[in-house]
GUZASE-140199 format. One record per residue: residue number from 1; residue in one letter; x, y, z of N, C-alpha, C, O in turn. Coordinates in steps of 0.05 Angstrom, whole numbers, plus 5000, padded with zeros to 4 digits. Each point is the difference from the previous one (the first is absolute). Layout:
NUM | A | X | Y | Z | X | Y | Z | X | Y | Z | X | Y | Z
...
***
This chain:
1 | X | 2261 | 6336 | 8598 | 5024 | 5015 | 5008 | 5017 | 5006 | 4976 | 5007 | 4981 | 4985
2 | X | 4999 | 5044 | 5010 | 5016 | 5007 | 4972 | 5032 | 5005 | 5013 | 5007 | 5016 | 5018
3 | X | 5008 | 4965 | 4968 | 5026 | 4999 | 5025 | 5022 | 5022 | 4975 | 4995 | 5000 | 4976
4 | X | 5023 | 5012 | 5034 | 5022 | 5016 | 4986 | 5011 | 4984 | 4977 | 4996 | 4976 | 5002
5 | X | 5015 | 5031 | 4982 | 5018 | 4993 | 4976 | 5016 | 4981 | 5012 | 5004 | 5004 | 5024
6 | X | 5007 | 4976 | 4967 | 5019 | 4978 | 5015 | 5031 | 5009 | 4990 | 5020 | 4987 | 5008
7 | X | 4983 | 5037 | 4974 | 5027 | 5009 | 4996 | 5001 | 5026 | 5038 | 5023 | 5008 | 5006
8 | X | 4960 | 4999 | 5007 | 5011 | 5010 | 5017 | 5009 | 4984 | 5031 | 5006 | 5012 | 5021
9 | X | 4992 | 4959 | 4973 | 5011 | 4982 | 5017 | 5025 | 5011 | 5006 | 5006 | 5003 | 5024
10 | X | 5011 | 5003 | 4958 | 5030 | 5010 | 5003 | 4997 | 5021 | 5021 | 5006 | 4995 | 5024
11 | X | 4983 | 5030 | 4968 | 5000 | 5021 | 5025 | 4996 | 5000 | 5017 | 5011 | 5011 | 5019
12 | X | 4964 | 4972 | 4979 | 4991 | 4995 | 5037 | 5015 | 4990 | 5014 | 5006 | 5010 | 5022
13 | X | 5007 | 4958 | 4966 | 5017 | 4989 | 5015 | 5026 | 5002 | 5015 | 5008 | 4987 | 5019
14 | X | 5007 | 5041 | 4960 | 5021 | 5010 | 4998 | 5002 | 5015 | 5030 | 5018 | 5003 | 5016
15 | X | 4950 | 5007 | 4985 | 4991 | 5023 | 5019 | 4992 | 4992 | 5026 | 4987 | 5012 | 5018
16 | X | 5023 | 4967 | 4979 | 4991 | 4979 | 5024 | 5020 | 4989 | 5011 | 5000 | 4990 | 5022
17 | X | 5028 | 5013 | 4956 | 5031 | 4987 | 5010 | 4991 | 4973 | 4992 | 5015 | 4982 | 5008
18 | X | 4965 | 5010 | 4979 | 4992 | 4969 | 5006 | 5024 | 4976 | 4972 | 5009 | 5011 | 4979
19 | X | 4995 | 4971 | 5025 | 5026 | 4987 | 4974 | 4980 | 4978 | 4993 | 4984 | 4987 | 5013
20 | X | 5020 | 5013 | 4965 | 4972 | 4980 | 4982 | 4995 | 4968 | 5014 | 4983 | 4983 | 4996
21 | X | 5041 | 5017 | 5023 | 4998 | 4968 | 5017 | 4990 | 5006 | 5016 | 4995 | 4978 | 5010
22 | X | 4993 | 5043 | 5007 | 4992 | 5014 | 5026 | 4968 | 5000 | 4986 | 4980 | 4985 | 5005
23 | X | 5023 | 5032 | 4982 | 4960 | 5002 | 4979 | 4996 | 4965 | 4999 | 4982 | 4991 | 5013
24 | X | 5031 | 4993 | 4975 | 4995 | 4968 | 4989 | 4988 | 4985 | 5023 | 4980 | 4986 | 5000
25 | X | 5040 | 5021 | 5028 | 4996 | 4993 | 5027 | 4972 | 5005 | 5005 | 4985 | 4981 | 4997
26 | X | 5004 | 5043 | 5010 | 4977 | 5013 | 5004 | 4977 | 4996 | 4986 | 4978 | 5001 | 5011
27 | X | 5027 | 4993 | 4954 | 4978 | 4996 | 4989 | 4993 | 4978 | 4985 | 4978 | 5001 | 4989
28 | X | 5039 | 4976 | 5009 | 5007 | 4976 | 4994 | 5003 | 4992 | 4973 | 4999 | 4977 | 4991
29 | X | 5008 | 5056 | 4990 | 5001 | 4995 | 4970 | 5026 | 5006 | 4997 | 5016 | 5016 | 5008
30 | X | 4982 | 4961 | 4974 | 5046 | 4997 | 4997 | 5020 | 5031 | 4996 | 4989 | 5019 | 4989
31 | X | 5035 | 4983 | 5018 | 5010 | 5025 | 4996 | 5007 | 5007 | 4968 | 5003 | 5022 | 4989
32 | X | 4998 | 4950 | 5000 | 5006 | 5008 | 4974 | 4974 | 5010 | 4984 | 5003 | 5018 | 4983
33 | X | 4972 | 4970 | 5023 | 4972 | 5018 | 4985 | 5008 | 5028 | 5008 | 5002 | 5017 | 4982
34 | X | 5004 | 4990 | 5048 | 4992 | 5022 | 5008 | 5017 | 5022 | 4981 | 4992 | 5020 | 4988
35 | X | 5033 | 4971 | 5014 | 5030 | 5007 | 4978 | 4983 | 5008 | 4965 | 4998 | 5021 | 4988
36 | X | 4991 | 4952 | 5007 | 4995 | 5011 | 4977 | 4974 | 5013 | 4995 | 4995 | 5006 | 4977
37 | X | 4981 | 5001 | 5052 | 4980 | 5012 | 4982 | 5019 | 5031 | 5008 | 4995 | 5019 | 4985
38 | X | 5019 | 4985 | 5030 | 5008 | 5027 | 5010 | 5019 | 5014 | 4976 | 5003 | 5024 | 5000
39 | X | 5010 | 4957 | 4980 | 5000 | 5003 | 4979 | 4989 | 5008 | 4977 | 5007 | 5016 | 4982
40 | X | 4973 | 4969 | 5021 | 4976 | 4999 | 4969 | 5006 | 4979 | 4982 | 4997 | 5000 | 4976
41 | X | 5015 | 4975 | 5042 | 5009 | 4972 | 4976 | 4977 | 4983 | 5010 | 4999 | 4978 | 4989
42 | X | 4986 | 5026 | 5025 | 4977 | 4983 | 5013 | 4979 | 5012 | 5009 | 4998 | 5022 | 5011
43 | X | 4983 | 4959 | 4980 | 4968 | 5018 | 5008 | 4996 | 4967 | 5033 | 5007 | 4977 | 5002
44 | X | 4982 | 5036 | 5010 | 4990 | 4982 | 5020 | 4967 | 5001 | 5000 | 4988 | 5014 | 4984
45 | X | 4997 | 4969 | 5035 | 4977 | 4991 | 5010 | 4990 | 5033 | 5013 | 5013 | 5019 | 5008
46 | X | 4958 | 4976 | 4990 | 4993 | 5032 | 5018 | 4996 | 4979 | 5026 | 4985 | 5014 | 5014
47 | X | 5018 | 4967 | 4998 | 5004 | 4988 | 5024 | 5033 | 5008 | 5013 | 5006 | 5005 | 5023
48 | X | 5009 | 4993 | 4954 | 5033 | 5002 | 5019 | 5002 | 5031 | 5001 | 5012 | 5014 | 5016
49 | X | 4970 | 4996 | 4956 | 5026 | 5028 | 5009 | 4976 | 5007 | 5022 | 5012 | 5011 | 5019
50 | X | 4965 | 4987 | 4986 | 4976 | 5009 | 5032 | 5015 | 4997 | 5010 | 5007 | 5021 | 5010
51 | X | 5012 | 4955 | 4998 | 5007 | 4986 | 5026 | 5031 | 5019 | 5002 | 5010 | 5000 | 5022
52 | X | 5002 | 5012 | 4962 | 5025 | 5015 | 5005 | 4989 | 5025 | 5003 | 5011 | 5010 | 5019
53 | X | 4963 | 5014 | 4967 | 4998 | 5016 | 5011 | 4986 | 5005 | 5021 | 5000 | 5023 | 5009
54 | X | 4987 | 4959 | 5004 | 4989 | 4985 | 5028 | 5024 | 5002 | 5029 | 4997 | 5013 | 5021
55 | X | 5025 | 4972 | 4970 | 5020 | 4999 | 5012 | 5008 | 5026 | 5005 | 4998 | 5013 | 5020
56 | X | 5018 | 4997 | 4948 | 5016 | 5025 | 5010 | 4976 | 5017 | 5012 | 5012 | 5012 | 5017
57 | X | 4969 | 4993 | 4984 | 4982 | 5012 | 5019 | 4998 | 4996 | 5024 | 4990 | 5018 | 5013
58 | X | 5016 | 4962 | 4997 | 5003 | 4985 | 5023 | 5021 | 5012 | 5013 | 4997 | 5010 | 5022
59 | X | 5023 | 4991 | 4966 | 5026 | 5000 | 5018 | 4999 | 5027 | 4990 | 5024 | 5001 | 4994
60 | X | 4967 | 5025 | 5000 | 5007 | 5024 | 4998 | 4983 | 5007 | 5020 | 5009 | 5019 | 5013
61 | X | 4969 | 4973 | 4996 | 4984 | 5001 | 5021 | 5008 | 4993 | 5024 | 4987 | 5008 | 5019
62 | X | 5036 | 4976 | 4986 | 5010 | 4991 | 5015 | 5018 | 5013 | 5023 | 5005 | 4997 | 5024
63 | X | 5005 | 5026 | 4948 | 5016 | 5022 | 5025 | 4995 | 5029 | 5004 | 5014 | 5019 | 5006
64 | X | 4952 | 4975 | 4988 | 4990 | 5027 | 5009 | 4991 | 5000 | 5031 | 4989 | 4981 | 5011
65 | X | 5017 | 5044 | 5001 | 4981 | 4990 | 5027 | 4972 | 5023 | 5005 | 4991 | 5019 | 4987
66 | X | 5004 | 4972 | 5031 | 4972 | 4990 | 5008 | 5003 | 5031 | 5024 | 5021 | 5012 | 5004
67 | X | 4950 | 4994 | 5009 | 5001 | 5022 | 5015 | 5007 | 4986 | 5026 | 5014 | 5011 | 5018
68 | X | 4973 | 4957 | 4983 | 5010 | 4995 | 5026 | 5030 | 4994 | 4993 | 5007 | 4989 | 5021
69 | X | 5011 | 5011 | 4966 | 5028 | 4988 | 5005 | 5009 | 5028 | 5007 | 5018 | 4994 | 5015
70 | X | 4982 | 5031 | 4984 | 5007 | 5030 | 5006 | 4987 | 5006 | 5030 | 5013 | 5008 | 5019
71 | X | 4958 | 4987 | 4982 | 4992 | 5016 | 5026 | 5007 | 4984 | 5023 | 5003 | 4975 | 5004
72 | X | 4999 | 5047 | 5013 | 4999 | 4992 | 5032 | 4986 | 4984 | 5018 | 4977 | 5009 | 5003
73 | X | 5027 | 4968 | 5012 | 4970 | 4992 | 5008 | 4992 | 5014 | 5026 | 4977 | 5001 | 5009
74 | X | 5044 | 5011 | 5002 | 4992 | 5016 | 5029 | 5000 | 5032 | 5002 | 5021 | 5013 | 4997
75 | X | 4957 | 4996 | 5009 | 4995 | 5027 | 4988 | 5007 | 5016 | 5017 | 4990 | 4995 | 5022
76 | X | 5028 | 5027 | 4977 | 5004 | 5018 | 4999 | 4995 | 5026 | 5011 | 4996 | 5014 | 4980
77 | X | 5003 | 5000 | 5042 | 4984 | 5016 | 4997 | 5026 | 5026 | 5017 | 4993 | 5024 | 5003
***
């Protein structure tokens, strides 16, 4: 799996409304790594940053819906 640049953690997260204690919550890597790889003062593990672009994938997926959450179940005619 070839995962995104770990400097676009910022956008995604931003794009998510998500606050780096909310991401820490979800992905269990401290808010301050997340602070500083979103920076560029810290390089992390290709295990933590997987597990944060894993997550924010997760939860952007989260508030898409589905054909069944739209359609009708009793038809129509």
């Amino acid at each position: 799996m070839i995962l995104p640049d770990s400097s676009q953690i910022k956008n995604e997260r931003r794009k998510l409304g998500l606050t780096h204690k909310q991401l820490e919550k979800e992905t269990g890597v401290s808010q301050s790594l997340i602070s500083k790889m979103e920076s560029g003062k810290a390089e992390a593990s290709y295990g933590k940053v997987k597990r944060i672009f894993e997550a924010l994938d997760r939860i952007s997926k989260k508030d898409e819906k589905t054909a069944g959450d739209i359609m009708i179940k009793d038809i129509i005619s």
